[in-house]
C-alpha positions as CSV (number, residue, x, y, z in Angstrom):
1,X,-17.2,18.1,-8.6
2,X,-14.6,20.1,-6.8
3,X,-13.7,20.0,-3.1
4,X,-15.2,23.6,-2.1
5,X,-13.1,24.6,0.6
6,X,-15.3,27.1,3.0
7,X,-12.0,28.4,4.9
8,X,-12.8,31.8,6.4
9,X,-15.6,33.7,7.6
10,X,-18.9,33.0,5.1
11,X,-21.5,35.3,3.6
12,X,-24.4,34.4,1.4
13,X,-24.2,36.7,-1.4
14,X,-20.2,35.4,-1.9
15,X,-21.2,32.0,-1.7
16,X,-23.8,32.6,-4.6
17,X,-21.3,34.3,-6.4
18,X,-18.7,31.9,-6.1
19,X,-21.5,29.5,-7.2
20,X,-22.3,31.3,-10.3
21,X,-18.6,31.4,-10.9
22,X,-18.2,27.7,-10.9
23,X,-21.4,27.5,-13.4
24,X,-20.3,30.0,-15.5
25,X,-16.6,28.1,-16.0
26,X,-18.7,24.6,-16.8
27,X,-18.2,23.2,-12.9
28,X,-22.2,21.7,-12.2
29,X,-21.2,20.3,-8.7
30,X,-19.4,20.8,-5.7
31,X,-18.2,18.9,-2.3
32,X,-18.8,21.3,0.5
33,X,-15.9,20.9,2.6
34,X,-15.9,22.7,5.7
35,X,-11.8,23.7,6.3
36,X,-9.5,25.3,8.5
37,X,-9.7,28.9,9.0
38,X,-13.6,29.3,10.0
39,X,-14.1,31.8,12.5
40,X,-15.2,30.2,15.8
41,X,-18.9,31.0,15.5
42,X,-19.1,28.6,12.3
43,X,-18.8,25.5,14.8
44,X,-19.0,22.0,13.0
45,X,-22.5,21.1,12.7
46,X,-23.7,24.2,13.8
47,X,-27.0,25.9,13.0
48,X,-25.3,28.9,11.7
49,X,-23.1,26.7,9.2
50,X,-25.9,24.3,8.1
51,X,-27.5,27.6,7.0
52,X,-24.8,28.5,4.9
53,X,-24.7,24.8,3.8
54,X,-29.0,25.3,2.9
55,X,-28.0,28.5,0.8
56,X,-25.6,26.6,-1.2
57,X,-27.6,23.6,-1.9
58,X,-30.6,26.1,-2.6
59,X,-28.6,27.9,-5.3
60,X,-27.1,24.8,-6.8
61,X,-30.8,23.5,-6.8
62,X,-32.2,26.3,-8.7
63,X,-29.2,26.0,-11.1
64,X,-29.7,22.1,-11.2
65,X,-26.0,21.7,-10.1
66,X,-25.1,18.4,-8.3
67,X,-23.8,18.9,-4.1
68,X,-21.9,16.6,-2.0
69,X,-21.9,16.6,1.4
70,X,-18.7,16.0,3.8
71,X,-19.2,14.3,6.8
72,X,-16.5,15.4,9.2
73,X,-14.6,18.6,10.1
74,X,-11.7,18.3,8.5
75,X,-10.4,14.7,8.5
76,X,-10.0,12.0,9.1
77,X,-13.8,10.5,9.3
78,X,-15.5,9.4,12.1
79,X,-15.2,11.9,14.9
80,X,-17.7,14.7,13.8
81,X,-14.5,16.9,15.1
82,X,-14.5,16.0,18.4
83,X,-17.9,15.8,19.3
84,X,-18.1,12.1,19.4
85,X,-15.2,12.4,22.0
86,X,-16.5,15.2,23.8
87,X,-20.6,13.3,24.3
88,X,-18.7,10.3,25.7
89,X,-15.5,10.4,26.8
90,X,-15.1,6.2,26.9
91,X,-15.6,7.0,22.7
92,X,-12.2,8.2,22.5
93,X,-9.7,6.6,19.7
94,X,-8.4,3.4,21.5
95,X,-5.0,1.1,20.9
96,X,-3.5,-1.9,21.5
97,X,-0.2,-1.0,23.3
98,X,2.8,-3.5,24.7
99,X,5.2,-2.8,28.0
100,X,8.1,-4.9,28.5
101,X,7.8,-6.5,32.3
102,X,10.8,-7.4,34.4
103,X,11.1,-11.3,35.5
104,X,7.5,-12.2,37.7
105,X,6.8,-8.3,37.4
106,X,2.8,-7.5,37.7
107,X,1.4,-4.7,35.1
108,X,0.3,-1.8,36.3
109,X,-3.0,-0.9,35.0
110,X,-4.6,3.0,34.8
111,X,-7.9,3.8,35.0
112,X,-9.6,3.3,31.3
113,X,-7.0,0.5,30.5
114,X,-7.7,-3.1,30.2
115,X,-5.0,-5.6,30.5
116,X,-5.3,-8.0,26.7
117,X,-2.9,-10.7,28.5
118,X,0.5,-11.3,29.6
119,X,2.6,-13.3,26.8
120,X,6.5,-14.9,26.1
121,X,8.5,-14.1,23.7
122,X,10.5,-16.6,22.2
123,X,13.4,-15.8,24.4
124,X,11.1,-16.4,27.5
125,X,10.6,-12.1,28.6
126,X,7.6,-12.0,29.2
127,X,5.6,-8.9,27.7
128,X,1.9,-7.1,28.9
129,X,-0.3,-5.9,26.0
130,X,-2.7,-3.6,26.8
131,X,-5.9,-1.9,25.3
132,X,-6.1,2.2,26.4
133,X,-6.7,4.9,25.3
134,X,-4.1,6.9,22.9
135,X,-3.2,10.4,21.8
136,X,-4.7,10.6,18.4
137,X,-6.6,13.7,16.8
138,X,-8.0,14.7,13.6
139,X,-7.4,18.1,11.9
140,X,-9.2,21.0,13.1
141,X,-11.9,23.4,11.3
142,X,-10.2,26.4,13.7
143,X,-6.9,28.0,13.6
144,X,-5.2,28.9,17.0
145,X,-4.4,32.6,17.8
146,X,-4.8,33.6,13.5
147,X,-3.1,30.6,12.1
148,X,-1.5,28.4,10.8
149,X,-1.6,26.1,14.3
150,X,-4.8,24.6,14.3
151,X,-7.3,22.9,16.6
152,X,-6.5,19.3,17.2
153,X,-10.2,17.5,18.2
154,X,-9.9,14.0,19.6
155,X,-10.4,11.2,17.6
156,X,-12.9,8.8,17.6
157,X,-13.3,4.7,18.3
158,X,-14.4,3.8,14.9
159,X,-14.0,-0.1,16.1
160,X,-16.6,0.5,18.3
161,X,-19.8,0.9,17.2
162,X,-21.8,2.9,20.2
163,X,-18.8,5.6,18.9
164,X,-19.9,5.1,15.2
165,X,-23.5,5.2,16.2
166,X,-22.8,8.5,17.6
167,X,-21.1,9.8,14.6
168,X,-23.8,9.0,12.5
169,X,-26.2,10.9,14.7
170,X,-24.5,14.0,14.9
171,X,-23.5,14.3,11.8
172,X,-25.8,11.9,8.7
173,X,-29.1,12.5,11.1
174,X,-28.0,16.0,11.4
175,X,-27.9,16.2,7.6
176,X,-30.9,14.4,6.7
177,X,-32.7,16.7,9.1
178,X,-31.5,19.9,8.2
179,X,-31.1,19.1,4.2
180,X,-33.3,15.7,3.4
181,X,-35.3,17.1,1.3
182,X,-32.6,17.6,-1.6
183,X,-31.2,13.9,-0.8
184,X,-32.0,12.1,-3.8
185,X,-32.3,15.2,-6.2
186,X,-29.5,18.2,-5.5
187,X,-27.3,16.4,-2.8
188,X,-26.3,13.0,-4.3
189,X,-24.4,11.6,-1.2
190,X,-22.1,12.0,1.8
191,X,-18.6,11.9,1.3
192,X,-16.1,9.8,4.1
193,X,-12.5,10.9,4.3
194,X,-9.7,7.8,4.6
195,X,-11.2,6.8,8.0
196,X,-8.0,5.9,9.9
197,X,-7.9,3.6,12.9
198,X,-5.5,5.6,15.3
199,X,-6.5,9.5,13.6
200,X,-3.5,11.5,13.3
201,X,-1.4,9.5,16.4
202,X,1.4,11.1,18.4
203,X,2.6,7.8,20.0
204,X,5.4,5.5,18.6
205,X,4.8,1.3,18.7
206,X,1.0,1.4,19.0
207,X,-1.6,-0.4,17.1
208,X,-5.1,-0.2,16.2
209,X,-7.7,-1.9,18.5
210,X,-10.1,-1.5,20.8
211,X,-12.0,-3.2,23.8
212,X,-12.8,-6.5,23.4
213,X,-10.9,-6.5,19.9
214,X,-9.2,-9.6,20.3
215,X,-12.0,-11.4,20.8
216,X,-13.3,-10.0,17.6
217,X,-9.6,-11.4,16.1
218,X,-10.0,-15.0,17.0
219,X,-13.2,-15.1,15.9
220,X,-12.1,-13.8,12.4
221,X,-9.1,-16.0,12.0
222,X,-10.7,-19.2,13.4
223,X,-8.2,-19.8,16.1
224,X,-6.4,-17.9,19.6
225,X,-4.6,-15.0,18.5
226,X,-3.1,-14.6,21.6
227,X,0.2,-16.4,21.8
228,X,1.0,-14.3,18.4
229,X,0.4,-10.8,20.1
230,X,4.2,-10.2,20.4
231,X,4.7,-10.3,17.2
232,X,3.1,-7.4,16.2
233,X,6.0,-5.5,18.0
234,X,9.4,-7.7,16.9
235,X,10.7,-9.1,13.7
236,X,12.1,-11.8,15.3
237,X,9.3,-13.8,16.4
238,X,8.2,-16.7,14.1
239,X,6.4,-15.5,11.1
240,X,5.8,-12.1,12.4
241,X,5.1,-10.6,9.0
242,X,2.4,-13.0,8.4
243,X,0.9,-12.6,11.7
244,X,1.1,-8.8,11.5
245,X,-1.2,-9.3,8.1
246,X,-3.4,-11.4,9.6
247,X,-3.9,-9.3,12.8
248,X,-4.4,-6.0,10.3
249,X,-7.0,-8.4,7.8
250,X,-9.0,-9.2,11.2
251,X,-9.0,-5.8,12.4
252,X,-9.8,-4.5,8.8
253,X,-12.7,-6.8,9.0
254,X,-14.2,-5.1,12.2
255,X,-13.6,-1.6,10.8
256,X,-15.9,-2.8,7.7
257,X,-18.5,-4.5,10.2
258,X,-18.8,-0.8,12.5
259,X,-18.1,1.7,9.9
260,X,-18.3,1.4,6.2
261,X,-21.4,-1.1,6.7
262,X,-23.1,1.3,9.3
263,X,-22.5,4.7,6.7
264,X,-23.5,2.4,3.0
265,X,-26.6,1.3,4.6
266,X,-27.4,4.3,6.1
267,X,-27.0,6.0,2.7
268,X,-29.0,3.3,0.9
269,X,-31.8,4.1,3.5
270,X,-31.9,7.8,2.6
271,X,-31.6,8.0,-1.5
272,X,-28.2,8.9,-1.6
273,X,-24.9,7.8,-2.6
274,X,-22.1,7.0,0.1
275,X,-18.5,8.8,-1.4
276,X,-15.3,9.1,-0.5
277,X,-12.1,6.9,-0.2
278,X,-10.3,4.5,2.5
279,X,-7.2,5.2,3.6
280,X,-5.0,3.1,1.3
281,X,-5.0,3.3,-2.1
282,X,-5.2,-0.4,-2.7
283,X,-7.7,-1.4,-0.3
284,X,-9.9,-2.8,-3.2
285,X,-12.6,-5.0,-0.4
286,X,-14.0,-1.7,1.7
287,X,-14.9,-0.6,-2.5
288,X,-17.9,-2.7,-2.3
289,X,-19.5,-0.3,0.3
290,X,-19.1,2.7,-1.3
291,X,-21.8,3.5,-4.2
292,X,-19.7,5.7,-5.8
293,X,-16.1,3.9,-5.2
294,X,-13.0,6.3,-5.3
295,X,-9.6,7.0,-4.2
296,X,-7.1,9.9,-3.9
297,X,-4.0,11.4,-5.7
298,X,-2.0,13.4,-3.3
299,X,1.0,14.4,-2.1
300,X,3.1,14.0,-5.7
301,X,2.9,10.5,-5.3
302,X,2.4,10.3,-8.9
303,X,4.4,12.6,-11.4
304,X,4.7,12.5,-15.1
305,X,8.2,11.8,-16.2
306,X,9.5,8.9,-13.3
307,X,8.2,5.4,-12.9
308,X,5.3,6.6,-10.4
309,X,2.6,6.0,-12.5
310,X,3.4,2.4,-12.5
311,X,4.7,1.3,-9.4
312,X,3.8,0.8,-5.5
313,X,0.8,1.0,-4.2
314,X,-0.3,4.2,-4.8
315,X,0.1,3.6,-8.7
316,X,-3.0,0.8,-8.5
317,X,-5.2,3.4,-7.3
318,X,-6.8,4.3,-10.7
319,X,-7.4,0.8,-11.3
320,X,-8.8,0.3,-7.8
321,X,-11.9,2.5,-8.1
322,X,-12.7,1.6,-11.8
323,X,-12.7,-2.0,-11.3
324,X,-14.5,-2.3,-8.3
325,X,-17.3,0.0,-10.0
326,X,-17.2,-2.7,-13.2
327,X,-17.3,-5.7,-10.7
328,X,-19.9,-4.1,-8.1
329,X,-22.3,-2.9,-11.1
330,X,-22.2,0.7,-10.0
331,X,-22.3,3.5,-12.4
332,X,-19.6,5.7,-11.2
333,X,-16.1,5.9,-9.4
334,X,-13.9,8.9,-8.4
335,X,-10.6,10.2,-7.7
336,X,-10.1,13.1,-5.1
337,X,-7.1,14.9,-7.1
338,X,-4.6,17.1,-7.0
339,X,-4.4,17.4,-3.4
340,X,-1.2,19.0,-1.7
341,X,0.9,19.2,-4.5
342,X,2.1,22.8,-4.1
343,X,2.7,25.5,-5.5
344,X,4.4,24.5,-8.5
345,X,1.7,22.8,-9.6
346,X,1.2,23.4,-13.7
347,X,-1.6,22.9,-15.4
348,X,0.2,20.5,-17.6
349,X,0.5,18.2,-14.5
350,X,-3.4,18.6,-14.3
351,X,-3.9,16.9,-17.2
352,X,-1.5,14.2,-17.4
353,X,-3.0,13.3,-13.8
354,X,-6.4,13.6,-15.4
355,X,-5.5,11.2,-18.3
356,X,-4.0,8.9,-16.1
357,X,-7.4,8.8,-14.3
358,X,-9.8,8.8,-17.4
359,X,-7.5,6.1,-19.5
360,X,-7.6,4.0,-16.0
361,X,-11.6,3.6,-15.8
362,X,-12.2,7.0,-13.3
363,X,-15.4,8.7,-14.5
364,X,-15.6,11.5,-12.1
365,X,-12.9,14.0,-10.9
366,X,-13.1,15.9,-7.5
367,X,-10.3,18.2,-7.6
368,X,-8.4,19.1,-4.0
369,X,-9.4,22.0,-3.9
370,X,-11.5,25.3,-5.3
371,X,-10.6,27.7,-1.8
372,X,-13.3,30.0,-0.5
373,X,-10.8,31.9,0.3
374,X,-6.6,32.7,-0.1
375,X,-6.2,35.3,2.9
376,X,-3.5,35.1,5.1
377,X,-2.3,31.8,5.9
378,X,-5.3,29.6,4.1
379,X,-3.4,30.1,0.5
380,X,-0.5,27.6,2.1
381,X,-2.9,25.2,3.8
382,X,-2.5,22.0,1.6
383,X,-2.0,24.1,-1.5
384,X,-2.9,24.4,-4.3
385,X,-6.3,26.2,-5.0
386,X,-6.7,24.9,-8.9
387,X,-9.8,26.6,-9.8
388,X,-10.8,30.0,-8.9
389,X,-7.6,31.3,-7.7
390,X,-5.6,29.8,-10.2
391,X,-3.4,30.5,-13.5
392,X,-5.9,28.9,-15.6
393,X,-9.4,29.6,-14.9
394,X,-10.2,31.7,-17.6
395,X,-9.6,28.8,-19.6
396,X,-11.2,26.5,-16.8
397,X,-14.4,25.9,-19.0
398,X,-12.5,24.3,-21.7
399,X,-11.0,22.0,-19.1
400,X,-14.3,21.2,-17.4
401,X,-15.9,20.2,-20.8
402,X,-13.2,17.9,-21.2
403,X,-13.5,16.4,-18.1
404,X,-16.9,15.6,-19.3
405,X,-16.6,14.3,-22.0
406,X,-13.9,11.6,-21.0
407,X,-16.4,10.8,-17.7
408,X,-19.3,10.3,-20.7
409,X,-17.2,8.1,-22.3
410,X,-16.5,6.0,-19.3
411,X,-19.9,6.0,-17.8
412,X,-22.7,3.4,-19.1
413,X,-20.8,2.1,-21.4
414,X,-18.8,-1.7,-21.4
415,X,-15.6,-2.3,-20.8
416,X,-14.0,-4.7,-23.6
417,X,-11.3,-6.1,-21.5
418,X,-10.3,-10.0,-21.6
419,X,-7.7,-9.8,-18.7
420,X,-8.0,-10.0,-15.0
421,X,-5.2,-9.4,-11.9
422,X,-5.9,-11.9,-9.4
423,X,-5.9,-9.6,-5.9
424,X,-6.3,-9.6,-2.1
425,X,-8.8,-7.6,-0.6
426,X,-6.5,-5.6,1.0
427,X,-3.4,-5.2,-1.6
428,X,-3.2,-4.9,-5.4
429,X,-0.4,-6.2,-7.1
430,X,1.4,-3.6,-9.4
431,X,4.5,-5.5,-11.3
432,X,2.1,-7.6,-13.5
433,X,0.3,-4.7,-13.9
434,X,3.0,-2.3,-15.5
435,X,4.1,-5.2,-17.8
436,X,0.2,-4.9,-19.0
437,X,0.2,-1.0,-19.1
438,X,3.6,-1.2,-21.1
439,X,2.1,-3.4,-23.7
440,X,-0.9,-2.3,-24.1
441,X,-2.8,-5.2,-22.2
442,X,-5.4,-3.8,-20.7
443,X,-6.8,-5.4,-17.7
444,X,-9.2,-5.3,-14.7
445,X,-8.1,-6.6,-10.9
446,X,-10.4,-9.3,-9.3
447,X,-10.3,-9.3,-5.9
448,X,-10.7,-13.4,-5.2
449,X,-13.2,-13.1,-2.1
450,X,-15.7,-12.3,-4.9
451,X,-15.1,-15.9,-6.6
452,X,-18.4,-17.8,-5.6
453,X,-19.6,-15.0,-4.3
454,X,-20.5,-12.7,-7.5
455,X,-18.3,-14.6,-10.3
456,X,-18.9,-17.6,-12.5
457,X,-15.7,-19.6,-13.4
458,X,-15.7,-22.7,-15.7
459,X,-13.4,-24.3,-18.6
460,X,-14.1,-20.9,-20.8
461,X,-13.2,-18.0,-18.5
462,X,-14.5,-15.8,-15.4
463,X,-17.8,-14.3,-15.9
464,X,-18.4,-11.3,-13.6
465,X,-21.3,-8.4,-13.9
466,X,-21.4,-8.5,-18.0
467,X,-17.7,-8.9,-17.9
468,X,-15.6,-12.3,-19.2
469,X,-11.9,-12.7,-18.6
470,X,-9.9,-15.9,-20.5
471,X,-7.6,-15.2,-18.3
472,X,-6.5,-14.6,-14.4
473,X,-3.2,-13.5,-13.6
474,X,-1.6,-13.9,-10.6
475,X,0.6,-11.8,-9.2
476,X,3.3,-13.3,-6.6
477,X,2.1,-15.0,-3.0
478,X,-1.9,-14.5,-2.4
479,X,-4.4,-16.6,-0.3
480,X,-6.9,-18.5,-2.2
481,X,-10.3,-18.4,-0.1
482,X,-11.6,-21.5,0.4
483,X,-14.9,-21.3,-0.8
484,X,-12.7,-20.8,-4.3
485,X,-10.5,-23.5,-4.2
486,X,-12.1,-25.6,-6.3
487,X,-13.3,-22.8,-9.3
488,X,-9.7,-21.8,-9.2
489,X,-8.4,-25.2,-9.4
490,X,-10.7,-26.1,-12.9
491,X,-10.0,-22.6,-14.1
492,X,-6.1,-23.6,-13.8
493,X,-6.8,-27.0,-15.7
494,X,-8.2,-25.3,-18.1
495,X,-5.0,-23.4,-18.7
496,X,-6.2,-20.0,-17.7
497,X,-4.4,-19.1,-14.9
498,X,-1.0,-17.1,-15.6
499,X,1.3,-17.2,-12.6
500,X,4.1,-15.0,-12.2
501,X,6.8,-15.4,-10.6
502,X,5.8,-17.6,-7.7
503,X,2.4,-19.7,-7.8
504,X,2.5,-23.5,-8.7
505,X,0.5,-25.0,-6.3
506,X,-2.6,-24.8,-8.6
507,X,-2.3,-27.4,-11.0
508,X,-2.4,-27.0,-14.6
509,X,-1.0,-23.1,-13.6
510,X,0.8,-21.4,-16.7
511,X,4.6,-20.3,-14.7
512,X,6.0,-17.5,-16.5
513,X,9.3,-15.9,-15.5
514,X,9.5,-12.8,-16.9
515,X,7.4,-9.8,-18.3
516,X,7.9,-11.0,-21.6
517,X,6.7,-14.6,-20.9
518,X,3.6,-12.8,-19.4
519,X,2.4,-11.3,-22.5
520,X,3.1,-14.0,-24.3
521,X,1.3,-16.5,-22.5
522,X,-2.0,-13.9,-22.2
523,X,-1.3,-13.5,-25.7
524,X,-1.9,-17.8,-26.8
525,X,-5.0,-17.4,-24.5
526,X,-6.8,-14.0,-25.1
527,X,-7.5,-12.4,-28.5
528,X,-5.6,-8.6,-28.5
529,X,-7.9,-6.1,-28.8
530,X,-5.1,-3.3,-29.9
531,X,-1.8,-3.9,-31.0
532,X,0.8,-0.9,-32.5
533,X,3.5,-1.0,-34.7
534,X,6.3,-0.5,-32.7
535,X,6.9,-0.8,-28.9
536,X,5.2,2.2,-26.7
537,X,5.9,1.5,-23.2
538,X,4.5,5.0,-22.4
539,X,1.1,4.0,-24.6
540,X,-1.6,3.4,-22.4
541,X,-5.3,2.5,-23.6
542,X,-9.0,1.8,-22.8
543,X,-11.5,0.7,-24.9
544,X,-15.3,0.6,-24.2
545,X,-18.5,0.5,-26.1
546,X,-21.6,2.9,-26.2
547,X,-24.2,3.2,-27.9
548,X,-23.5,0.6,-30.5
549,X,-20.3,2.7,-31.0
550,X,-16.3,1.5,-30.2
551,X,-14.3,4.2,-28.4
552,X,-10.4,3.6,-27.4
553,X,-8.7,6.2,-25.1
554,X,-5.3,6.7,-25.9
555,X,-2.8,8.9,-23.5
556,X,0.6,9.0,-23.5
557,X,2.3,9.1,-19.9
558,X,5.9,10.0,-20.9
559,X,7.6,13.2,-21.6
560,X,8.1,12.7,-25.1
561,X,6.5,12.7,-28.6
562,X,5.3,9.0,-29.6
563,X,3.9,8.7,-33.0
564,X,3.0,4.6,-34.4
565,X,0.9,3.1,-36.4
566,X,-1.9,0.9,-34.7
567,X,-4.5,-1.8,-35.2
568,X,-8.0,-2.6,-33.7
569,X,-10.2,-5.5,-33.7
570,X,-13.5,-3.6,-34.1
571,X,-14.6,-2.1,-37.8
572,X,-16.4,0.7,-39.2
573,X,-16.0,4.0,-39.8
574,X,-12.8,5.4,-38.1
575,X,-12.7,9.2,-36.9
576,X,-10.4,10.5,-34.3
577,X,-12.2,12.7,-31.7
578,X,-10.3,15.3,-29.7
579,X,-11.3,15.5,-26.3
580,X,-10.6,19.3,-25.8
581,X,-12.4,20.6,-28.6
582,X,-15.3,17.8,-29.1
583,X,-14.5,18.0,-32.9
584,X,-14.0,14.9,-34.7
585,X,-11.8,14.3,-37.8
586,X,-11.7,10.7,-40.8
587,X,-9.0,8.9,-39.3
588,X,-6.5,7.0,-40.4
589,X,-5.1,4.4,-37.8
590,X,-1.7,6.2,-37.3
591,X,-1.2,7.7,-33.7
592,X,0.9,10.7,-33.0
593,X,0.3,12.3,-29.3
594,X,2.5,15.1,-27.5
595,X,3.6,14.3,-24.2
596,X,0.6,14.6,-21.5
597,X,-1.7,14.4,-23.8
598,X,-5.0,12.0,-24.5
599,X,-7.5,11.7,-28.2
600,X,-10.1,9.2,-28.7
601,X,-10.7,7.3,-31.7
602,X,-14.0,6.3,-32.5
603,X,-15.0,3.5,-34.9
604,X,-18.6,3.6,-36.0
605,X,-20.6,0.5,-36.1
């Protein structure tokens, strides 16, 4: 379900024609994302524009294509492009800023500024932190004087709720009046773009906050913030990375509290699904609000043929949305791909980025972007078009039925998968991880504030929505909640708990050293699933169940041939399947798959 970018100046009989185009190259769906470059009549939320928007859910409707909305114009979510800003000008995006005072110097305080509270620092200077306003916008719908300067809306308080309240309004009630009677049928949700706490900021040394946030701090953390305020500005204060985290949890918290809990319910309430993405790619916790959890591939932060794939934060992403979706019982997760990767962009990169999605859990695609329209300066704007205006779209059907039959294979069915990644809610470790990846260890992250919450442990495993791990790894330094501590601590007697690198204060933990000693020791506590012949650190696999049938995907991520001989726990009949083509072929268990390229073998039960 493509982002549909409506960049220029619309008419109904192209948007129908466009439609039937999609239709006609397999694409059933569509994001309708308002973009840079509409003329000035088309405001956001406009009447004229949510009559375009009716003639495009109509003609999806009648074609039984699938439509979701976007809630902002352009992004980031939250300020319904300015409007929030403009209603009430108190809404605007707020910070928490800090101004160095001379010895017994007073702060001076503007109008719409609140003074937090005067603090030391260790040397004894004594600082003022305050809460104002700050320069932070979102990107525009309209360029200035024909491009490619754009508008530059204000950005909205999304800490505070009478802002969020007024977001909704404009923009979900605005919806649900104009186009509620396809919620549920044609349009199956809203989609929310990486809400970010300070927009696009100009200023330097600022932080997220609002009014009143420190109050909302303490209250989070259980004790007075405020003598730890400096250092969120300078390393040298004690423990200033650890207060830093703490201060971003809190204010992570209150983010979830006014704005992904305010959008998921209101979705709930009206049929539909809420979409989208946070901000970060490992931000595993906001997942749980989202009914159709997802994340984002942009910006060549991942690339065939270097080490992206499997390391930093971005490279978790994959695993991020899939695992929530396993651990939250939903049906489906998605990636918004492709995004701003230029020009260059090959349709060989397409599918390795695909693959890397599909073989990761991801069971929807929403490709960044199908473009309305390439004239003048809208071809460059966060290029590149991959559907209608590009190389391969004669060919695009073939693409799209691939796309759906990976998404098939990874939606309803079970995951068979015996290892989990112990994770914060706010950071997914990746080294553990590509050790896993490299050895064909497949594996689902946990994110621990769901331990007593959602998951059984005991002597056997962790139990968790139909899915049971022997084993928890864990992954460097990470806070145990407390309501966990003693699950955890008889899942570590049990010999179950696989530390790496760092944790031994959980008795009866299994301290490995190395990746080597991490397979191993998952190995003498979880029965393989899938083993090959030979190493094949570019091998990476997936196996799930449906319909009483076993399916493993198999891609390779490197640049090179990799052929090996492999062997799998379940029995039957063994056919290899390609993806592309649908056809399936007798098998015999010897793998050989070009670079960039993903088959499926199927054993018949």
């Amino acid at each position: 379900m493509p982002f549909w970018f409506w960049n220029d100046d619309l008419d109904e009989k192209e948007i129908i024609r466009q439609i039937e185009d999609f239709e006609a190259h397999g694409v059933y769906g569509f994001v309708i994302h308002p973009r840079v470059g509409l003329p000035r009549r088309l405001g956001w939320m406009s009447a004229e524009l949510l009559r375009f928007m009716r003639i495009a859910v109509e003609a999806a409707a009648a074609r039984q294509m699938s439509v979701i909305l976007y809630d902002e114009g352009m992004y980031p979510s939250g300020s319904s492009s300015g409007q929030v800003v403009a209603e009430n000008p108190d809404f605007q995006c707020r910070c928490m800023a800090k101004v160095d005072l001379e010895h017994g110097e007073k702060p001076s305080i503007a109008q719409g500024e609140h003074l937090v509270s005067v603090v030391k620092r260790q040397g004894g200077q004594e600082i003022a932190v305050i809460d104002r306003p700050v320069d932070a916008y979102i990107r525009g719908l309209h360029y200035v004087d024909g491009g490619p300067k754009e508008d530059e809306p204000r950005a909205g308080d999304l800490l505070n709720p009478d802002s969020v309240d007024t977001f909704v309004r404009l923009v979900y009630d605005g919806y649900a009046e104009a186009l509620g009677e396809y919620f549920g049928n044609t349009i199956i949700g809203i989609f929310t773009d990486e809400p970010g706490l300070l927009g696009k900021c100009r200023e330097k040394e600022v932080l997220p906050g609002t009014t009143g946030i420190l109050s909302h701090v303490n209250a989070f953390l259980g004790y007075d913030f405020t003598p730890h305020l400096p250092a969120l500005w300078f390393d040298d204060e004690p423990e200033a990375q650890r207060h830093r985290d703490n201060y971003a949890t809190a204010v992570g918290a209150r983010l979830e509290e006014t704005y992904y809990r305010r959008l998921s319910n209101w979705c709930t309430d009206h049929g539909i699904w809420l979409c989208g993405h946070p901000a970060v790619p490992d931000d595993i916790a906001v997942e749980r609000y989202f009914h159709l959890p997802g994340q984002d591939i942009v910006w060549r932060r991942l690339v065939p043929g270097d080490e992206s794939g499997l390391e930093g934060p971005e490279s978790t992403q994959g695993k991020c949305s899939s695992s929530a979706m396993v651990h939250l019982g939903r049906r489906r997760n998605s990636n918004e791909c492709f995004g701003a990767y230029g020009h260059e962009f090959t349709k060989e990169e397409m599918m390795w980025l695909s693959n890397w999605c599909f073989v990761r859990g991801v069971n929807m695609l929403i490709p960044h972007a199908f473009y309305y329209s390439i004239r003048g300066p809208r071809k460059d704007e966060r290029p590149p078009d991959v559907g209608p205006n590009s190389a391969w779209w004669e060919d695009y059907g073939q693409y799209a039925d691939y796309c759906r039959r990976l998404s098939w294979l990874n939606t309803d069915s079970r995951h068979i998968c015996s290892v989990a990644i112990a994770c914060a809610p706010n950071g997914l470790p990746w080294r553990a991880a590509k050790a896993c990846f490299q050895n064909q260890c497949d594996f689902n992250y946990l994110d621990l504030s769901q331990l007593g919450e959602a998951a059984w442990l005991g002597t056997e495993g962790i139990r968790i929505q139909g899915m049971t791990y022997d084993v928890l790894v864990i992954d460097g330094a990470l806070d145990i909640p407390k309501s966990a501590v003693c699950e955890m601590n008889g899942l570590a007697r049990s010999g179950r708990v696989i530390s790496w690198r760092i944790r031994k204060d959980l008795q009866g933990t299994v301290c490995v050293d190395s990746s080597t000693e991490l397979l191993e020791a998952i190995e003498e506590r979880s029965l393989r699933d899938f083993r090959t012949d030979s190493p094949q650190p570019d091998l990476r696999y997936r196996h799930v169940t449906k319909d009483g049938d076993h399916y493993y995907l198999l891609a390779n991520e490197g640049v090179e041939h990799l052929a090996c001989g492999i062997t799998v726990n379940a029995q039957g009949n063994a056919f290899w399947i390609d993806p592309y083509t649908g056809k399936q072929t007798c098998a015999e268990l010897m793998l050989k798959l070009p670079p960039y390229s993903l088959k499926v073998l199927k054993i018949e039960q």
